[in-house]
DRENTIKOL-891477 format. One record per atom (N, C-alpha, C): residue in one letter; chain; atom name; x, y negated, z negated. Coordinates in Angstrom, 3 decimals, padded with zeros to 6 digits. Layout:
BEGIN
A_A_CA_X_Y_Z
...
//
This chain:
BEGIN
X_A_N_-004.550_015.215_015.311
X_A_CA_-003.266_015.620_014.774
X_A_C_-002.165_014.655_015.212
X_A_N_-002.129_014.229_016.138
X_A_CA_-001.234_013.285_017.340
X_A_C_-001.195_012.009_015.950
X_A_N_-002.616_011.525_015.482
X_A_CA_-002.625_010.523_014.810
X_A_C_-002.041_010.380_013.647
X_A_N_-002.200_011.747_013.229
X_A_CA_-001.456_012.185_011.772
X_A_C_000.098_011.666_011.633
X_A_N_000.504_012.521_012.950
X_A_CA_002.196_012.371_013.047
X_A_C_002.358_010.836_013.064
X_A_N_001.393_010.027_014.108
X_A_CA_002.136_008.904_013.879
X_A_C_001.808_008.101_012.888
X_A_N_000.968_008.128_011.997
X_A_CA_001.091_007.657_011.061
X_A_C_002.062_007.945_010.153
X_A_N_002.310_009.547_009.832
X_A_CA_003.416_009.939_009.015
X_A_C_004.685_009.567_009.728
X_A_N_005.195_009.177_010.622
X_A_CA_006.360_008.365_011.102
X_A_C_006.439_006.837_010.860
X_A_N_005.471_005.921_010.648
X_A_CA_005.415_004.792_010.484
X_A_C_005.534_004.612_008.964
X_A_N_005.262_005.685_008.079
X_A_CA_005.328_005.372_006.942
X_A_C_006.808_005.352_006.386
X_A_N_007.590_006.933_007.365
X_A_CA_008.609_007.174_006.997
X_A_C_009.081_005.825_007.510
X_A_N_009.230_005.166_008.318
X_A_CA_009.919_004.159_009.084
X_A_C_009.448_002.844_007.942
X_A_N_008.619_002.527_007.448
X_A_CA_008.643_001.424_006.449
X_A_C_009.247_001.770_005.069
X_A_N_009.470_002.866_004.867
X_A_CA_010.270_003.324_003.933
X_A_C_011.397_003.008_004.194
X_A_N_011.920_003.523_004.934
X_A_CA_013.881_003.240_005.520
X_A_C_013.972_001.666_005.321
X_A_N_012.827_001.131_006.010
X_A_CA_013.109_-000.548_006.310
X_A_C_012.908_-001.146_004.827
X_A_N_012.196_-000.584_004.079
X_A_CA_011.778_-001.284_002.494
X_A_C_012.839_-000.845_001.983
X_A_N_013.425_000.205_001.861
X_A_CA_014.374_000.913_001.218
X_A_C_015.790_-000.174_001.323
X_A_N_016.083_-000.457_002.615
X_A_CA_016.917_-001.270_002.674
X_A_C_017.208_-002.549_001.860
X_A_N_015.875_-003.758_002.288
X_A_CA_015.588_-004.481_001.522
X_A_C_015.667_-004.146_-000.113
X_A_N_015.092_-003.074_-000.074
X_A_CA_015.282_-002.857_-001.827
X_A_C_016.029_-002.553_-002.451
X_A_N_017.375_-002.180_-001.388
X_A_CA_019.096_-001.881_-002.037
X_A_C_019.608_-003.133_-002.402
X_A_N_018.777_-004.094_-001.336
X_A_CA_020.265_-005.433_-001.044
X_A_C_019.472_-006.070_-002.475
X_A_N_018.466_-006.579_-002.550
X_A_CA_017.597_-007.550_-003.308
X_A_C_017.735_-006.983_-005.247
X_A_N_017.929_-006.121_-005.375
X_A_CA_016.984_-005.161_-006.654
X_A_C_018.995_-005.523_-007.563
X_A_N_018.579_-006.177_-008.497
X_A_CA_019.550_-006.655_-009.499
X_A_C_020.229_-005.288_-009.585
X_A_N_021.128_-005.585_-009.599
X_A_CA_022.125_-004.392_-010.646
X_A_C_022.753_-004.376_-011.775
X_A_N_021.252_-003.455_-012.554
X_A_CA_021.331_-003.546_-014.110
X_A_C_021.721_-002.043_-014.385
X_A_N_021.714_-001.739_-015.969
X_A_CA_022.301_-000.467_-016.284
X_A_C_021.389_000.917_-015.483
X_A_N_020.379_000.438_-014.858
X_A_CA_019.631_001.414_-014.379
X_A_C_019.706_001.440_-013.079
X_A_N_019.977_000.429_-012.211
X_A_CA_020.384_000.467_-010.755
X_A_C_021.425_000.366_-010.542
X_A_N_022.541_000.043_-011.195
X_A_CA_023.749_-000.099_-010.728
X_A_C_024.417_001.378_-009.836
X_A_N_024.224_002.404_-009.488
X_A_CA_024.584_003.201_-008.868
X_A_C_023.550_003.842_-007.790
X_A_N_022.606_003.152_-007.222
X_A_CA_022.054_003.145_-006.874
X_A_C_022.402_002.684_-005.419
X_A_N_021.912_003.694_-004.082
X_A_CA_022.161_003.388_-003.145
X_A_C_020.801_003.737_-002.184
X_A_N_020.941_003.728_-000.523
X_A_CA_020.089_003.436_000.043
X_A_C_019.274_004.337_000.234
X_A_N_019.535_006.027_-000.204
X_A_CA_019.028_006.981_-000.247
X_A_C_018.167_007.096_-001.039
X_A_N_019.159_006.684_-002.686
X_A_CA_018.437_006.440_-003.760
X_A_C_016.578_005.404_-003.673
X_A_N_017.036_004.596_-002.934
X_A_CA_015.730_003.599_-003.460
X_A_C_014.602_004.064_-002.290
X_A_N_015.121_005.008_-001.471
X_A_CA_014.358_005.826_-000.282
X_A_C_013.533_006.517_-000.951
X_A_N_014.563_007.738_-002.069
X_A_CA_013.511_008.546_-002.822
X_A_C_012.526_008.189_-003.983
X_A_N_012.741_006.332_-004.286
X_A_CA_012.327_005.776_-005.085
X_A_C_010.911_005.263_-004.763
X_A_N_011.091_005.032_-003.523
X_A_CA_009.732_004.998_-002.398
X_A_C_008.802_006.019_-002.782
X_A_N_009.285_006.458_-002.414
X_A_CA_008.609_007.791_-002.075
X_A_C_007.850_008.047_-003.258
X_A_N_008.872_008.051_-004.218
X_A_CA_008.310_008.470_-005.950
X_A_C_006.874_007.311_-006.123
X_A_N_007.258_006.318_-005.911
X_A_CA_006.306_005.023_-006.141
X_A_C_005.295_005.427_-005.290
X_A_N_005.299_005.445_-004.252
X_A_CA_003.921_005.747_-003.399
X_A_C_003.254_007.166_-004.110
X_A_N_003.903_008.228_-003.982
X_A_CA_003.390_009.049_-004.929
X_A_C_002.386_008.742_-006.368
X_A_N_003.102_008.087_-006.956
X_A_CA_002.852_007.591_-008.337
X_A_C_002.255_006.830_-008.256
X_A_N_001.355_005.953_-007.405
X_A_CA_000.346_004.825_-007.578
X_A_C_-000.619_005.732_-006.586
X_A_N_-001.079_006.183_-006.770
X_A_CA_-002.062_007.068_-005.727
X_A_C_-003.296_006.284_-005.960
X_A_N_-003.722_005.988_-006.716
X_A_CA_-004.969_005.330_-007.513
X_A_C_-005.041_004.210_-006.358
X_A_N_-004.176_003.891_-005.917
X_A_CA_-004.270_002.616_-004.523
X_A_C_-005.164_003.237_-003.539
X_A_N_-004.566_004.657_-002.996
X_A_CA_-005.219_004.971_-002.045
X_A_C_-006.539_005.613_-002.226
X_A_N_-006.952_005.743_-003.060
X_A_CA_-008.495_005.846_-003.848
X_A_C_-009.040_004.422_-003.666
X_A_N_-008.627_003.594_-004.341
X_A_CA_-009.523_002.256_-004.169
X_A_C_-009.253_002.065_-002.500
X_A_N_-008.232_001.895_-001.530
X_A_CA_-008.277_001.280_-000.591
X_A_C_-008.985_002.051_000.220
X_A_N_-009.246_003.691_000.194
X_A_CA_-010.246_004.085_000.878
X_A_C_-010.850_004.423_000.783
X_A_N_-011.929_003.499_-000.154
X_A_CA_-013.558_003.446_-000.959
X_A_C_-013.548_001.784_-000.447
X_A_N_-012.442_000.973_-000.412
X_A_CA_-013.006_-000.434_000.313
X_A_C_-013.236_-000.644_001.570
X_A_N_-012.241_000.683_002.174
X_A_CA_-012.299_-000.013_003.685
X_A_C_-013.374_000.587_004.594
X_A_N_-014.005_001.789_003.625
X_A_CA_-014.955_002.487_004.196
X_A_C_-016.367_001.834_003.613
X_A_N_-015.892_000.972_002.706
X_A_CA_-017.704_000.173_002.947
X_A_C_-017.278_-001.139_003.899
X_A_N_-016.033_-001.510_003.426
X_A_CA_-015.834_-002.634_004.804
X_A_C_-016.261_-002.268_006.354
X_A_N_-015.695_-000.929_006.879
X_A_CA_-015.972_-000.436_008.253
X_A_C_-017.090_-000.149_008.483
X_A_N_-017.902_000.646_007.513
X_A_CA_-019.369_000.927_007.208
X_A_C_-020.208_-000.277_007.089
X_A_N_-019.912_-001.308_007.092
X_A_CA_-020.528_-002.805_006.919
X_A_C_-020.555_-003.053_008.104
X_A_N_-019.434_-003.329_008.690
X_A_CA_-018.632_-003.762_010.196
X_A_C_-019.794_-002.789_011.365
X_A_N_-020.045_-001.528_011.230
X_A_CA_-020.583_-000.745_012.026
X_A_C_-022.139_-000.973_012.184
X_A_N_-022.442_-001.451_010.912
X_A_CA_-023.695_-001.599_010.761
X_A_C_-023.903_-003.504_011.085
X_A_N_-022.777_-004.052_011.573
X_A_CA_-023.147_-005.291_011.769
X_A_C_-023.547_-006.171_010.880
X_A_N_-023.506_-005.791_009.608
X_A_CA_-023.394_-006.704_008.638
X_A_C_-022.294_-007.812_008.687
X_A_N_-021.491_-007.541_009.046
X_A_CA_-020.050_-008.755_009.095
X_A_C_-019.332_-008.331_010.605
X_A_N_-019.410_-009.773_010.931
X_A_CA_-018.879_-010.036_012.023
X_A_C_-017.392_-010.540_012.332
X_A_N_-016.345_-009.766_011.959
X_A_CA_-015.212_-010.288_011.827
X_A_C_-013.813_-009.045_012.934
X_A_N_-012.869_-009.394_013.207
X_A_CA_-012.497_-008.640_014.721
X_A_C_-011.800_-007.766_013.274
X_A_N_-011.139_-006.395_013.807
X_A_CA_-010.331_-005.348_013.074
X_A_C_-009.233_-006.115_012.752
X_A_N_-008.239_-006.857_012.881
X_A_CA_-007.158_-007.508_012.521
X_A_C_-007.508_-008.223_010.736
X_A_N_-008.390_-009.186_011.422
X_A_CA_-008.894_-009.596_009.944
X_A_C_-009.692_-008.892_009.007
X_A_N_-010.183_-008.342_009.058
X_A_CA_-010.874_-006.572_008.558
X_A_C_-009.634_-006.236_007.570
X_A_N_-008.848_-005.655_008.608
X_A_CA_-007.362_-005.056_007.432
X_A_C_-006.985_-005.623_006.805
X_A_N_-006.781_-007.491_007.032
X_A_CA_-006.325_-008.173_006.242
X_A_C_-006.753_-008.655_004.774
X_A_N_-008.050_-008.836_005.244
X_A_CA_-009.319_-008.828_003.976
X_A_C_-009.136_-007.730_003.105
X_A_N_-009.033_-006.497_003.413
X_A_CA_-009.105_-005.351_002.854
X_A_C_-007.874_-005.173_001.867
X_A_N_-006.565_-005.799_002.665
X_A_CA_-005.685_-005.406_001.738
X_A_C_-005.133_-006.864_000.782
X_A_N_-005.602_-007.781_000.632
X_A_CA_-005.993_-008.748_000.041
X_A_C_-006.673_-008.530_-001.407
X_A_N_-007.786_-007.160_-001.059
X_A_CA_-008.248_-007.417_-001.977
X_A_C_-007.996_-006.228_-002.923
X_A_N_-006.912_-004.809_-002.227
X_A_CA_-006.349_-003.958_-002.813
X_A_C_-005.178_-004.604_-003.802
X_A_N_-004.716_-005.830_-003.044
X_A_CA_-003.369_-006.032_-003.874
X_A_C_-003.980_-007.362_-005.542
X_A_N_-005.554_-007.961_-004.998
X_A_CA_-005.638_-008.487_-005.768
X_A_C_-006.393_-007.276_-007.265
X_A_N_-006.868_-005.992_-006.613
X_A_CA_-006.768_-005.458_-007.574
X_A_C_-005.794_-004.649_-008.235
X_A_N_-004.520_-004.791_-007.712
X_A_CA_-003.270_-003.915_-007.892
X_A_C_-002.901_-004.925_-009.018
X_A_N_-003.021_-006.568_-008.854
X_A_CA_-002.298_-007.714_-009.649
X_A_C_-003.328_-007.501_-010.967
X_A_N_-004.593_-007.058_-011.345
X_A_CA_-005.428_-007.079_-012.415
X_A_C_-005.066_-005.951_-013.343
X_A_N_-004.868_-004.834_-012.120
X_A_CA_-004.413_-003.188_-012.846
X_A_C_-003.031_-003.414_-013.600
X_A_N_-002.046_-004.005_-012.679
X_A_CA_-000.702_-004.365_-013.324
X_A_C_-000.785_-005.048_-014.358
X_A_N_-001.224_-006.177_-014.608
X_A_CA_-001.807_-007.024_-015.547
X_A_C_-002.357_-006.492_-016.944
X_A_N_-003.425_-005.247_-016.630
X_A_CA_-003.639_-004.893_-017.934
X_A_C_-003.361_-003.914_-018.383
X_A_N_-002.326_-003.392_-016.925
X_A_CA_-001.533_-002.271_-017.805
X_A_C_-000.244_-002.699_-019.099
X_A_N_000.313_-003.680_-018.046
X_A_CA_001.389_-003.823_-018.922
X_A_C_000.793_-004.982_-020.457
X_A_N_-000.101_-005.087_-020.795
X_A_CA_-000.846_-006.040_-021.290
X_A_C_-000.993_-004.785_-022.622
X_A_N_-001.257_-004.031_-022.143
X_A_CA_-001.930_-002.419_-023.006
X_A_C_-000.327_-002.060_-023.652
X_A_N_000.668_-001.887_-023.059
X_A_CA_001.708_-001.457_-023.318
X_A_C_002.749_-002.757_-024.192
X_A_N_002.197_-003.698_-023.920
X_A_CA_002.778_-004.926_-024.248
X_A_C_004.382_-005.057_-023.525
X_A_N_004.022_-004.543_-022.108
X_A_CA_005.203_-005.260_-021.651
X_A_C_005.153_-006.686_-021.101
X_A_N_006.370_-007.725_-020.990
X_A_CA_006.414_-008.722_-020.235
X_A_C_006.119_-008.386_-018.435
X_A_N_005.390_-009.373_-018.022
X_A_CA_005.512_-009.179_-016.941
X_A_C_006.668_-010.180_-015.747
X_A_N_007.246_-009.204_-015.327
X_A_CA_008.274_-010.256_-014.514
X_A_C_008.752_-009.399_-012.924
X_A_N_008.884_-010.301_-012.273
X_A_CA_008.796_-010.536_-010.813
X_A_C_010.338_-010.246_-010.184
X_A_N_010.449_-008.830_-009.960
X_A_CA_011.503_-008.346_-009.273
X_A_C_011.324_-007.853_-007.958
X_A_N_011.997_-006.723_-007.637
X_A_CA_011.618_-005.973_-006.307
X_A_C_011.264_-004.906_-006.903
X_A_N_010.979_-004.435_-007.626
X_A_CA_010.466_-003.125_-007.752
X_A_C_008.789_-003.544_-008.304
X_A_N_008.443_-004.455_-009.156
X_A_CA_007.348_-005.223_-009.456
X_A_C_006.735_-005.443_-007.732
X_A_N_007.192_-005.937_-007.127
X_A_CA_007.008_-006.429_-005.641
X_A_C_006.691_-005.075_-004.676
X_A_N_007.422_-004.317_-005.008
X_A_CA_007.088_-003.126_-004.284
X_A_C_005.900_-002.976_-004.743
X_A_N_006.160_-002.546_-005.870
X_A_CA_004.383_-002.082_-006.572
X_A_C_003.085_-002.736_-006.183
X_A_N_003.216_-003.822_-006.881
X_A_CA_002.121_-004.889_-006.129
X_A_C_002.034_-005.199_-004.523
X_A_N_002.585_-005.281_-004.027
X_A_CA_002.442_-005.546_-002.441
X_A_C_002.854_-004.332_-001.326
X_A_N_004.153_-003.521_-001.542
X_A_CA_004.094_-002.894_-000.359
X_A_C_003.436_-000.817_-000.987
X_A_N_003.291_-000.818_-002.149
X_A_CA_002.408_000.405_-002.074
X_A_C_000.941_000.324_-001.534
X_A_N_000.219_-000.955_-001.952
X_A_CA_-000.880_-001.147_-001.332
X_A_C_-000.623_-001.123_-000.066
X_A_N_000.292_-001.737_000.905
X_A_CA_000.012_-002.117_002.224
X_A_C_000.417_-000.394_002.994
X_A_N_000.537_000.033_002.542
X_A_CA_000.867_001.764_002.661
X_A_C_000.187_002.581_002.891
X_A_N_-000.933_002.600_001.598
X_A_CA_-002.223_002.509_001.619
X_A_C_-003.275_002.125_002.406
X_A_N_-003.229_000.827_002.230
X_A_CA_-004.340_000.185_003.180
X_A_C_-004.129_000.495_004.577
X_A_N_-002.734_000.754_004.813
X_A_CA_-002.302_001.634_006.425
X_A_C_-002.798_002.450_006.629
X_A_N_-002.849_003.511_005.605
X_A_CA_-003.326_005.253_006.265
X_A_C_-004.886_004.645_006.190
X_A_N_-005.767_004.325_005.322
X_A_CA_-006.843_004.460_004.936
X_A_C_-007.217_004.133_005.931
X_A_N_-007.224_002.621_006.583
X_A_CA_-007.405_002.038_007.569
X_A_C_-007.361_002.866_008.891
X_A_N_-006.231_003.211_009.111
X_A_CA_-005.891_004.245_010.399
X_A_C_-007.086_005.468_010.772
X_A_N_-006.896_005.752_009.394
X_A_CA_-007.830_007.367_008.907
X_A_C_-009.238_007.313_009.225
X_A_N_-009.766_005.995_008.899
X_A_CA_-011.421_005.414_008.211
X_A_C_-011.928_005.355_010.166
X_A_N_-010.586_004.776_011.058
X_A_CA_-011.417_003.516_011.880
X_A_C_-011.640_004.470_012.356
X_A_N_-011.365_005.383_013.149
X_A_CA_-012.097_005.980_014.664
X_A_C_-012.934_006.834_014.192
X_A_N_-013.344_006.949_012.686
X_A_CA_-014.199_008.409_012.299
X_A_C_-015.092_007.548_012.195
X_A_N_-015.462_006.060_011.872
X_A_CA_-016.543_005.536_011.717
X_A_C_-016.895_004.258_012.820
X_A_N_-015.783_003.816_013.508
X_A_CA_-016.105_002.819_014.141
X_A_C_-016.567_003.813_015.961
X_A_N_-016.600_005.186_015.258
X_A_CA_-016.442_006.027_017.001
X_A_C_-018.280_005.186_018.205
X_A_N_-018.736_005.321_018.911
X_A_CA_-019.854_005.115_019.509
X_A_C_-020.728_006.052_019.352
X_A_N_-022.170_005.885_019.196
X_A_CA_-022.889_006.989_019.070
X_A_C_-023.528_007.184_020.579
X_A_N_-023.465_008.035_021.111
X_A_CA_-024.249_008.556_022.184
X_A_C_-025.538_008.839_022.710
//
């Protein structure tokens, strides 16, 4: 439970800190222009919500990654583990984006809210999953 909380504090805490970044950076067009730091807080929030499909793929990868790792198939330390892992959440976040907006025929273009999507919902993801996955599978057997 201890682990729970702190994970659910670190998330809230990259929220505040993304949130920020995503007030100062994020154009002000007819849809953000009144938009403040609360606002792009609950915008977080909405987005992580709304891409859930991340945390499905990232914890179906990291649990054959750790499940690999345990079984000694790959020899690589936990640092680079996560990194690999979310590498390859965001390179499937860039394919999903890709043929979503491809389906819809939108342009694709490179803002902060595009940026959020692609990079920091995955890394959100790949946080809890990661957190969640390691000590239930990397524990010692007796």
């Amino acid at each position: 439970m201890k682990s729970f909380f702190k994970i659910f504090g670190l998330i809230i805490g990259f929220n505040l800190l993304w949130s920020i970044v995503f007030f100062i950076f994020q154009p002000k067009s007819e849809i953000w222009a009144d938009m403040g730091i609360l606002e792009a807080f609950v915008y977080l929030i909405g987005a992580l919500l709304g891409d859930v499909i991340y945390l499905i793929i990232s914890f179906l990868l990291y649990l054959c990654l750790l499940f690999l790792k345990r079984l000694k198939k790959i020899q690589i330390d936990n640092m680079f583990l996560f990194s690999l892992g979310y590498a390859l959440v965001v390179i499937i976040a860039i394919i999903l984006q890709a043929w979503f907006k491809s389906r819809l025929s939108i342009q694709f273009n490179l803002n902060v809210a595009s940026v959020t999507t692609l990079f920091y919902t995955p890394f959100i993801y790949c946080f809890v999953s990661y957190n969640l996955l390691k000590p239930w599978i990397l524990k010692k057997i007796k």
